[in-house]
N, C-alpha and C positions, 0 to 999 in steps of 0.2 A: 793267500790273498790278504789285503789291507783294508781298512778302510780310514783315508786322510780327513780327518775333519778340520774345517779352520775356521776361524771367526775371525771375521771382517771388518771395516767400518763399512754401512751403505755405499757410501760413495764408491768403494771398490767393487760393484758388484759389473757395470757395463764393462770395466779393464779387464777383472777376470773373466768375465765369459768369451771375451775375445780372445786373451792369452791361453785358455785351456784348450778352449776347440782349434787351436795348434798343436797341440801337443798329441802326437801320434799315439802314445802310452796310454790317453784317457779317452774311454769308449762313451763318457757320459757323465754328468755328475750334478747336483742338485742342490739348488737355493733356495733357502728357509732364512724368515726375517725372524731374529730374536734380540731380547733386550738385556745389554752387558750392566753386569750390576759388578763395579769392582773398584779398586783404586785409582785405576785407570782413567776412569769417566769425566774427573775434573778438569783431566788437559784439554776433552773435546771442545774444539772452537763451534764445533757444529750444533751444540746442544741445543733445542729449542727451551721455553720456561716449565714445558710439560715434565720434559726429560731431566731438568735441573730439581725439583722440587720430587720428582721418583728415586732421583739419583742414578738416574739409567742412563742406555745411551744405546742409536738403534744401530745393531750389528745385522750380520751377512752371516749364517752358518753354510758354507758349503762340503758338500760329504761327497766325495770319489772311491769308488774303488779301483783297485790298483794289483795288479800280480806281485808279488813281492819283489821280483827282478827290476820293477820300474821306478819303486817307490822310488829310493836314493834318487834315481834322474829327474824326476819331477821336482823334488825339495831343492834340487839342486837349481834348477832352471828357476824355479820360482824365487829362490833367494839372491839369485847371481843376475836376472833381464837388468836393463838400461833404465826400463820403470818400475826398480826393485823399490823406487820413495814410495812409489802409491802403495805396494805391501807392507807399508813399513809399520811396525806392532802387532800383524797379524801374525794370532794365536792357534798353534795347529799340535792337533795330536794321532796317534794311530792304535787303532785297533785291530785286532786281529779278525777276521770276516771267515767262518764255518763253512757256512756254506752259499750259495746263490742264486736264484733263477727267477723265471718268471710262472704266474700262474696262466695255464691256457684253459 
């Protein structure tokens, strides 16, 4: 098992929740608002004066986990849809995920 992290810009967060709970491969997956501090943050048209003066910029983390068999098809799909511009910059990486469950 995997676990796909990406970071987002906000705005991508309604797109992706609709384009994921398509995808048959993901049983679930979770949004966390975090602040991107990097080179990046200059090109944001979106930056308010808060976020300018942090030098921040507010990002989407979301974390999936994923069977290894699916991953490839997920990265796939998500780089190649028709509204592959709204992902466009998003920052993604994988880790390897132990173990999993729930507590009852």
């Amino acid at each position: 098992m995997k676990n796909l992290t990406m970071i987002a810009h906000t705005d991508a967060q309604q797109y992706l929740a609709q384009h994921l709970k398509k995808m048959k491969q993901i049983q679930g997956f979770s949004f966390s608002h975090v602040e991107g501090h990097g080179l990046g943050y200059e090109k944001d048209d979106f930056l308010s004066a808060r976020d300018e003066v942090l030098a921040s910029s507010p990002r989407l983390r979301v974390d999936i986990i994923l069977s290894d068999k699916d991953v490839e098809m997920v990265l796939d799909r998500l780089q190649h849809e028709d509204n592959h511009a709204k992902l466009q910059g998003v920052f993604y990486w994988l880790t390897a995920v132990e173990r999993r469950g729930h507590f009852s």
